[in-house]
Residue frames relative to the residue before (quaternion, step in Angstrom):
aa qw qx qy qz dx dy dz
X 1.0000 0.0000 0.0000 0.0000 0.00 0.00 0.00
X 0.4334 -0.6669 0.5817 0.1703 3.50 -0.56 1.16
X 0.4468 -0.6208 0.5829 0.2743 3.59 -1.34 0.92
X 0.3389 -0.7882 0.3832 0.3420 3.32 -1.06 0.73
X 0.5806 0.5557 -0.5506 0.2259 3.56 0.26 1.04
X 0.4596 0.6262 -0.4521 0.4385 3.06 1.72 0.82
X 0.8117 -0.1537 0.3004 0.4768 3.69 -1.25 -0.46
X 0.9442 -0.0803 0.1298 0.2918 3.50 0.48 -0.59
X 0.1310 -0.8882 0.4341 0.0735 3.67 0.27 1.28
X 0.3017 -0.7446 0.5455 0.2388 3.54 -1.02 0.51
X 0.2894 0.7681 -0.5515 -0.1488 3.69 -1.17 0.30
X 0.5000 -0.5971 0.5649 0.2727 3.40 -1.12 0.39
X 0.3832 -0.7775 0.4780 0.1422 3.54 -0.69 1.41
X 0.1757 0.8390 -0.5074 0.0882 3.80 -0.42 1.28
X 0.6723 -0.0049 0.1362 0.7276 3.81 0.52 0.45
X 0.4687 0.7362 -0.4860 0.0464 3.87 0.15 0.51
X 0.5377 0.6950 -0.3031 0.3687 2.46 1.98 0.00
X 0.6250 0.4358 -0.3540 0.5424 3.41 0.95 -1.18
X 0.4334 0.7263 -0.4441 0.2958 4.00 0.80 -0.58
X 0.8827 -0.0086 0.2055 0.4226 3.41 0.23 -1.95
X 0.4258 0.7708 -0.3521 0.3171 3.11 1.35 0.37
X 0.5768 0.5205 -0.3288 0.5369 3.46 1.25 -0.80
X 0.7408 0.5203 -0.2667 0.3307 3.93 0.72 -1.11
X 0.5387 0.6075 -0.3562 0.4624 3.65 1.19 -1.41
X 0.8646 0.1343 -0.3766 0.3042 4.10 -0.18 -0.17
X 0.4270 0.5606 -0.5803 0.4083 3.53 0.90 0.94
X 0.5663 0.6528 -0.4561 0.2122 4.00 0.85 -0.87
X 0.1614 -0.6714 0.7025 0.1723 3.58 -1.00 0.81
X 0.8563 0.1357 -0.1609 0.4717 3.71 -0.27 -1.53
X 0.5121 -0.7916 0.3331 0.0147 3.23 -0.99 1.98
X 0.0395 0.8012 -0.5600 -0.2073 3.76 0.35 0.50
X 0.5961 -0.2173 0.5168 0.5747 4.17 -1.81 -0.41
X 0.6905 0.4351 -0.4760 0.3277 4.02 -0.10 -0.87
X 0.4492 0.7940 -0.2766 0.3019 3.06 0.89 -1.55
X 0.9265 0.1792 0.0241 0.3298 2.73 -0.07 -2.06
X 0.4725 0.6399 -0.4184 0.4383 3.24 1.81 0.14
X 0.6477 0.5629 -0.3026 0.4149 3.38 1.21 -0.99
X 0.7474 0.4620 -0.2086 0.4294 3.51 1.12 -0.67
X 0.3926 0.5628 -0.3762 0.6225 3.40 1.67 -0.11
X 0.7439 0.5737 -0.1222 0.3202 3.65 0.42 -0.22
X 0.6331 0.3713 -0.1372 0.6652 2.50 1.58 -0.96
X 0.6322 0.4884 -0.3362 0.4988 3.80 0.65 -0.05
X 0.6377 0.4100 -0.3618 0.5425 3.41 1.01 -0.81
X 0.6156 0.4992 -0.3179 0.5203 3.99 0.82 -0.64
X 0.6980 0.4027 -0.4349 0.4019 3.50 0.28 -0.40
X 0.5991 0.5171 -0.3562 0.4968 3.68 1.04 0.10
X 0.5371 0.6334 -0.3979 0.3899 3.23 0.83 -1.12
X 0.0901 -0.7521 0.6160 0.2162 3.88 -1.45 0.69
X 0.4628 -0.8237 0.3223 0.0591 2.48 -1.30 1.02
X 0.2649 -0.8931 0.3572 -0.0684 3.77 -0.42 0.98
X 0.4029 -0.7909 0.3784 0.2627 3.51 -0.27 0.31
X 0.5546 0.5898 -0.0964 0.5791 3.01 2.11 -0.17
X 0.7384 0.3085 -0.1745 0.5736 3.51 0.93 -0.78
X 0.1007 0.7651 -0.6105 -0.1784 3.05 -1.26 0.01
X 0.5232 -0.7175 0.4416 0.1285 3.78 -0.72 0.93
X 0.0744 0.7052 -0.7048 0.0185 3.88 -1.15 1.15
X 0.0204 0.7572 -0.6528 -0.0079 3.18 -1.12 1.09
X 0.4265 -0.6019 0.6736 -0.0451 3.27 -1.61 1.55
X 0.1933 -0.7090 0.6615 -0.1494 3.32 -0.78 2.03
X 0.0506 -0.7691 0.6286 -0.1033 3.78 0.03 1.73
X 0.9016 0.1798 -0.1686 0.3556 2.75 -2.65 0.38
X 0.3934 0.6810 -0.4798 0.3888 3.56 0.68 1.45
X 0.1580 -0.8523 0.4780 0.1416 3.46 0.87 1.55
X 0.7033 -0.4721 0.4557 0.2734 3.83 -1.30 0.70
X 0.7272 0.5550 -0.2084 0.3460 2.70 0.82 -2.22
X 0.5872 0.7150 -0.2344 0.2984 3.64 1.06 -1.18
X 0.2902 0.7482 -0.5828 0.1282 3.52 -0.08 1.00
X 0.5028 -0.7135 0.4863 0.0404 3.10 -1.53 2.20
X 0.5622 -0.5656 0.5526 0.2419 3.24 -1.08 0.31
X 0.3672 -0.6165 0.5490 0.4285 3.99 -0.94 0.83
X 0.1090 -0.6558 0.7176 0.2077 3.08 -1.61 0.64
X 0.6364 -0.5168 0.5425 0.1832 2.78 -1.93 1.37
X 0.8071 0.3354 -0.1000 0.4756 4.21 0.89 -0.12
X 0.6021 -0.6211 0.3269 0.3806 3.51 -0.62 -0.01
X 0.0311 -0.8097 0.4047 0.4239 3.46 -0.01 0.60
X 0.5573 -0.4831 0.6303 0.2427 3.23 -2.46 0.92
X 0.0938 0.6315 -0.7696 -0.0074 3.40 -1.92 0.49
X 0.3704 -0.5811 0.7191 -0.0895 2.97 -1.38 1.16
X 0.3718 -0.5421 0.6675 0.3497 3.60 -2.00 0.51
X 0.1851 -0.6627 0.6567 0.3086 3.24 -1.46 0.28
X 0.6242 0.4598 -0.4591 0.4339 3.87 -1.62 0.54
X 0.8589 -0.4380 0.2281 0.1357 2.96 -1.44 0.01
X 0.4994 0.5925 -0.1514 0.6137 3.05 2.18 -1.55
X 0.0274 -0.6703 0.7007 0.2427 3.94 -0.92 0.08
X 0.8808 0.3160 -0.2786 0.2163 3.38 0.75 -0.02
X 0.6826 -0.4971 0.0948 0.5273 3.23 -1.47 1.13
X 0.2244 -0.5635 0.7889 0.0984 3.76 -2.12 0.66
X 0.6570 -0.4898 0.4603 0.3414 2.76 -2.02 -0.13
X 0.7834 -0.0010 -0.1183 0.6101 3.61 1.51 -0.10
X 0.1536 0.8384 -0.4949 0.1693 3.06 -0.87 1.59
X 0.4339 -0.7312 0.4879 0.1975 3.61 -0.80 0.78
X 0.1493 -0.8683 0.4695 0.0580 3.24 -0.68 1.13
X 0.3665 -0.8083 0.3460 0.3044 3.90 -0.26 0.59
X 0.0598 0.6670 -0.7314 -0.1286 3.97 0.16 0.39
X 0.0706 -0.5185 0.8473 -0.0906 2.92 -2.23 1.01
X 0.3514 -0.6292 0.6854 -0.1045 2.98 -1.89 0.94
X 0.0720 0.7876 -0.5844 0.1814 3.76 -0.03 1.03
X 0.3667 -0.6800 0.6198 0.1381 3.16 -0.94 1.71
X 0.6685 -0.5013 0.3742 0.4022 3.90 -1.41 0.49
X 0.5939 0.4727 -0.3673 0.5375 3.66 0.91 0.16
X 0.6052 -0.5193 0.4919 0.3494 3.72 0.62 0.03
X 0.5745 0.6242 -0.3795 0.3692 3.89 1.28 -0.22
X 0.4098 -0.7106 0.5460 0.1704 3.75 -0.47 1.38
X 0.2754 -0.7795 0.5587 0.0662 3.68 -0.37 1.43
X 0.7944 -0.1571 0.1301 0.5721 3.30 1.30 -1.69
X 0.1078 0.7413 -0.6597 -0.0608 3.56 -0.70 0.15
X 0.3501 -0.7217 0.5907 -0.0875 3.17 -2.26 0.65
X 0.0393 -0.7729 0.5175 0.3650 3.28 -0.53 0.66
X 0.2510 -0.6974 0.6329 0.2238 3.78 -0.89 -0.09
X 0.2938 -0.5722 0.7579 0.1089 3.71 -1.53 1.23
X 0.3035 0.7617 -0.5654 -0.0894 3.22 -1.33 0.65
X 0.3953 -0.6880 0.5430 0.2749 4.05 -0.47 0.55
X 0.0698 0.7109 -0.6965 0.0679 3.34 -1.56 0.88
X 0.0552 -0.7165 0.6898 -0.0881 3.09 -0.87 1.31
X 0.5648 -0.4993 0.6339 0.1726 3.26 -2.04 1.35
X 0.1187 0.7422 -0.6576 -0.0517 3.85 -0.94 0.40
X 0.2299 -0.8163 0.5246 0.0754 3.03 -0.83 1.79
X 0.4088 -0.5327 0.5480 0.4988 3.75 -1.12 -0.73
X 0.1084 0.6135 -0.7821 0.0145 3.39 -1.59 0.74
X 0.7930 -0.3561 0.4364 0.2321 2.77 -2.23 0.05
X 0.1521 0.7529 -0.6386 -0.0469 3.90 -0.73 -0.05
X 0.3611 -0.6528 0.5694 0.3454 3.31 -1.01 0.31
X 0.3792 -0.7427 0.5054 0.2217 3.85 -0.94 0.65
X 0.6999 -0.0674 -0.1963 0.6834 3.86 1.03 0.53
X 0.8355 -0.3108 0.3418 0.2975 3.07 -1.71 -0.33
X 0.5161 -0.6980 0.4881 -0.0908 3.08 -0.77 1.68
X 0.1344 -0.7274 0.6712 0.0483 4.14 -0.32 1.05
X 0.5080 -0.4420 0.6131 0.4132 3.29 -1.42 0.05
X 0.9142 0.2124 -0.1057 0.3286 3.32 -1.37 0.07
X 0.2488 0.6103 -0.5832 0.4749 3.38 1.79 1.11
X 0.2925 -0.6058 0.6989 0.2428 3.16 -1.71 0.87
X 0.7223 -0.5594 0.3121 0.2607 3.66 -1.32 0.31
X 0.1103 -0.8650 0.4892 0.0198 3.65 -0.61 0.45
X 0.4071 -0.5858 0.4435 0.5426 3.60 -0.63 0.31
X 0.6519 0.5840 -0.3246 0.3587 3.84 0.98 -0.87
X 0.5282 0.7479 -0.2533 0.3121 3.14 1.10 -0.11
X 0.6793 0.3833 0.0967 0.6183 2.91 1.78 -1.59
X 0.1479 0.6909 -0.7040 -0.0712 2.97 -1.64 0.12
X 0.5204 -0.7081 0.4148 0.2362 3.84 -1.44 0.09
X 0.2406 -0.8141 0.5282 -0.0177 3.58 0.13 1.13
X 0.2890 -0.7284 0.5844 0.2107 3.44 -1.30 0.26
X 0.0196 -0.8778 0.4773 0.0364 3.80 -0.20 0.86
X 0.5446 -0.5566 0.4435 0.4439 3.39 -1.02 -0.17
X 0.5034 -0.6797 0.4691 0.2541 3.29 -0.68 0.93
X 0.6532 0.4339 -0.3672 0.5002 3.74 0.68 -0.76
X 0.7760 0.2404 -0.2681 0.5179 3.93 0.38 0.15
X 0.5093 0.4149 -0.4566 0.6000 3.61 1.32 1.26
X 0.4017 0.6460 -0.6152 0.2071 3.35 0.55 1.09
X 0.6810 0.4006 -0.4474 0.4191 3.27 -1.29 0.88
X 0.8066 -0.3391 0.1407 0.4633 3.63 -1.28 0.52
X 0.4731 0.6444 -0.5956 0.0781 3.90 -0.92 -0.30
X 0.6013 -0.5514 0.5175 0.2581 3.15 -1.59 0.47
X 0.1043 0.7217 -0.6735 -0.1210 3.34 -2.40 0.19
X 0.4368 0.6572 -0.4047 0.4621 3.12 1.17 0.67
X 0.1547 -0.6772 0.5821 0.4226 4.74 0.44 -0.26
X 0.6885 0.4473 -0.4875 0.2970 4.21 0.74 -0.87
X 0.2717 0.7960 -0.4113 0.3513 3.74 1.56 0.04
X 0.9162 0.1490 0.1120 0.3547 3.20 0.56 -1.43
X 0.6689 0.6435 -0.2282 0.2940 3.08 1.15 -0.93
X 0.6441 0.3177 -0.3714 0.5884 3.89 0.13 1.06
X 0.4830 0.6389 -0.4657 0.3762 3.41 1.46 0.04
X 0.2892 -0.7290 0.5458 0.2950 3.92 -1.11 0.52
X 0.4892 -0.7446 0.3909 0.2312 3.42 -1.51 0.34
X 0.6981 -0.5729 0.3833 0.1937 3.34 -0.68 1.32
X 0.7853 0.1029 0.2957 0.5341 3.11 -0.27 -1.78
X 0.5553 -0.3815 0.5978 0.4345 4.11 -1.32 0.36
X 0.0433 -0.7311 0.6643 0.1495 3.63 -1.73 0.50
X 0.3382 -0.7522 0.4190 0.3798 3.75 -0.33 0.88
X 0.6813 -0.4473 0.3220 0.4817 3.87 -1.20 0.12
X 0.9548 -0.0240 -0.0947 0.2807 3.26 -0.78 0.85
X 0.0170 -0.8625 0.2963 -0.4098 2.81 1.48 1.85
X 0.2631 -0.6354 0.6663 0.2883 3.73 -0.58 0.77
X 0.5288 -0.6055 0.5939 -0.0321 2.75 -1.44 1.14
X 0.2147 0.7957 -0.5602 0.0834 3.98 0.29 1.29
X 0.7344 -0.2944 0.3191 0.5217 3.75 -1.63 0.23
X 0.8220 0.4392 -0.2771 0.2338 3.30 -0.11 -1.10
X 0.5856 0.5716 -0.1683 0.5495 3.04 1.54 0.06
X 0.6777 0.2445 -0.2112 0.6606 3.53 1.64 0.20
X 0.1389 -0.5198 0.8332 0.1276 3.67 -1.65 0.32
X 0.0401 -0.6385 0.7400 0.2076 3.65 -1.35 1.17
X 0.5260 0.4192 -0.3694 0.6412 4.10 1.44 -0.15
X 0.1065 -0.7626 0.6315 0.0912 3.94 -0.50 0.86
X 0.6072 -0.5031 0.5404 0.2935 3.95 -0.78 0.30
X 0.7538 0.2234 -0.0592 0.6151 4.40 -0.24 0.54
X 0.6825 0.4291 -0.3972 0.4385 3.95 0.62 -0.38
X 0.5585 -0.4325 0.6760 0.2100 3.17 -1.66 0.88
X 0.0611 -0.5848 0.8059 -0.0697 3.97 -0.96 1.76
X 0.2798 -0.5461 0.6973 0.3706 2.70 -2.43 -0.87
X 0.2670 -0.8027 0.5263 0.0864 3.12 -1.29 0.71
X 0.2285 -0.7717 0.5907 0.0581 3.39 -0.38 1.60
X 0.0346 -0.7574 0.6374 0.1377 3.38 -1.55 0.94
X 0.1345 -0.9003 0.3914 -0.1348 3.32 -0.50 1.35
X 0.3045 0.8495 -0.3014 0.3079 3.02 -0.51 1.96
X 0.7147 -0.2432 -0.0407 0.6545 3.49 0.31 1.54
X 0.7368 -0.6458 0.0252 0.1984 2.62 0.73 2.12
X 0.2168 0.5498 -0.4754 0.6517 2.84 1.52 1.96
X 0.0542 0.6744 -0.7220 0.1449 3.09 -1.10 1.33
X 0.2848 -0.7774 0.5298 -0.1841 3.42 -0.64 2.07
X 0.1781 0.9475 -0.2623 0.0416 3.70 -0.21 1.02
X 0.1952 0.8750 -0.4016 0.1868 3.52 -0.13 0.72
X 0.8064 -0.4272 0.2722 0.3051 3.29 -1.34 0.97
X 0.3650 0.6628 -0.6314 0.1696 4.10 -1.26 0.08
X 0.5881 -0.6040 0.5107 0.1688 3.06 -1.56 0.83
X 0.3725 -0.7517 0.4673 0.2789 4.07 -0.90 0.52
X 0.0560 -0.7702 0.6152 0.1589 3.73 -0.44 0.34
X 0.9106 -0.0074 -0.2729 0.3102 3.19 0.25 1.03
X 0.5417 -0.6856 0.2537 0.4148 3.77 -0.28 0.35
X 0.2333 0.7841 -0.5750 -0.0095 3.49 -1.60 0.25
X 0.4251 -0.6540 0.5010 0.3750 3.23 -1.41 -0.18
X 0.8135 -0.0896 0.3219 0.4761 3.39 -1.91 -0.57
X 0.8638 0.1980 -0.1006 0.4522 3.53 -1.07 0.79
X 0.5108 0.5991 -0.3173 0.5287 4.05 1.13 -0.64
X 0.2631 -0.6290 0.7135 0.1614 3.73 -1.32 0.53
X 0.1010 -0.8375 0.5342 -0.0549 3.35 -1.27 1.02
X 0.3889 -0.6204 0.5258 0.4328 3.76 -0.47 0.32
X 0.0683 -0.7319 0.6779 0.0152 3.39 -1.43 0.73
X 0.1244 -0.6427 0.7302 0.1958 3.92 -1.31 -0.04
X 0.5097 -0.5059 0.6602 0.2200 3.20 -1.60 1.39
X 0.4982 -0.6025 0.5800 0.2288 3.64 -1.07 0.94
X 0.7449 0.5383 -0.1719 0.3548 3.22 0.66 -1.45
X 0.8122 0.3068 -0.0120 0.4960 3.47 0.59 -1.79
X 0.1593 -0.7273 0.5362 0.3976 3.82 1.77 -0.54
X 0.1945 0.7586 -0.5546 0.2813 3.77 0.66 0.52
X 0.0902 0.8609 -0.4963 -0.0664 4.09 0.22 0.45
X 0.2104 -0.8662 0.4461 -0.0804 3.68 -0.75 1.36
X 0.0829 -0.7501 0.5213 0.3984 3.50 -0.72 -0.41
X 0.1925 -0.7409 0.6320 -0.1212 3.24 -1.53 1.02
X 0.2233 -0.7838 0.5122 0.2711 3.71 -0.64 0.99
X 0.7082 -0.3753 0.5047 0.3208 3.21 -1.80 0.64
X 0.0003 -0.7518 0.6567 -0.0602 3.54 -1.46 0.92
X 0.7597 0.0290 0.0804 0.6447 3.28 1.00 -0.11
X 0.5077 -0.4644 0.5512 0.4719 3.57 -1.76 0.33
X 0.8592 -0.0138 -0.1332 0.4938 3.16 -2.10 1.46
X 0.6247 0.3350 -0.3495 0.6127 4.20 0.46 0.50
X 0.1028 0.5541 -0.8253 -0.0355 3.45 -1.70 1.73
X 0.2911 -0.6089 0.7278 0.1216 3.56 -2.11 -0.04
X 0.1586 -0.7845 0.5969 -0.0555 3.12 -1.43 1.66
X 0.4506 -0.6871 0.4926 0.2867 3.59 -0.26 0.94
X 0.1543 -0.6991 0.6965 -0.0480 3.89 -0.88 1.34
């Protein structure tokens, strides 16, 4: 995180609203703080809001050296471009308007916003062939735009599930990187149907996760099917 009398200040959006909202339309003489805080608040008042997410915006390319004139008014910002709505990088316009409508100063402002979601991570190093633990894991907040593809936020998601592949310390934690059906392991197999649910032992011939279809062999009949994954070491065929 960059100190904020450099180029660019990082914060992580918690209660800023009730914080500085009441204060931002009385300001006349404008510091860089000032206007970082209020660049914020505009980009937050858009922002939706979730019990899941939580939101860090980066206020860029705010030279020190820069020093604004008081403005007799609140200053106004505005997106600039086409999009009006917040992105993950956008440039915001602060203007300054004297009581005649005369434009004392304006700015453009770069700023970055990123979605931070909850995933999985693994909390040390990760063997192949480790079955899961709560101790294993833990729940991190990440940027959503570089959590694309499958991963988990949930520990009953995963946990009895075995590992694939080495994970490095603190590592989202994605499908491909687990079998909760493992290839050679001894599952159950639920047949399920107008509300009959039929059950019995078989062996997996190949790996997957939640939601994935898998070859399977009836234990009983050596009868060998495919059947999707419902759970770690549990698939379900439709009867």
């Amino acid at each position: 995180m960059k100190n904020p009398k450099g180029f660019s200040t990082l914060l992580t959006i918690f209660g800023i609203s009730a914080l500085y909202a009441t204060s931002f339309q009385s300001i006349a003489s404008v510091s860089l703080d000032d206007l970082r805080l209020q660049v914020r608040q505009y980009i937050v008042n858009q922002l939706e809001e979730s019990p899941e997410t939580r939101w860090e915006v980066e206020v860029r390319g705010l030279d020190p050296r820069i020093r604004l004139d008081d403005c007799p008014q609140p200053v106004s910002f505005r997106m600039t471009g086409k999009r009006q709505t917040i992105g993950r990088q956008n440039t915001i316009h602060a203007s300054c308007v004297s009581e005649s409508s005369d434009t004392l100063w304006s700015l453009y402002i770069p700023t970055q916003v990123k979605r931070m979601e909850p995933a999985i991570i693994t909390k040390s190093a990760v063997q192949a062939g480790t079955i899961l633990e709560d101790d294993d894991i833990a729940i991190e907040y990440r940027d959503a735009f570089a959590l694309r593809g499958a991963h988990y936020n949930n520990f009953e998601q995963i946990v009895g599930a075995r590992v694939k592949h080495s994970i490095s310390p603190g590592q989202v934690i994605r499908s491909r990187n687990l079998c909760q059906v493992c290839k050679g392991e001894q599952i159950i197999i639920e047949a399920v149907g107008q509300g009959l649910v039929l059950k019995t032992e078989g062996t997996a011939l190949s790996d997957g996760i939640v939601g994935q279809a898998v070859r399977v062999e009836n234990k009983r009949s050596g009868r060998k099917i495919s059947a999707v994954v419902s759970a770690t070491g549990r698939v379900q065929v439709k009867i």
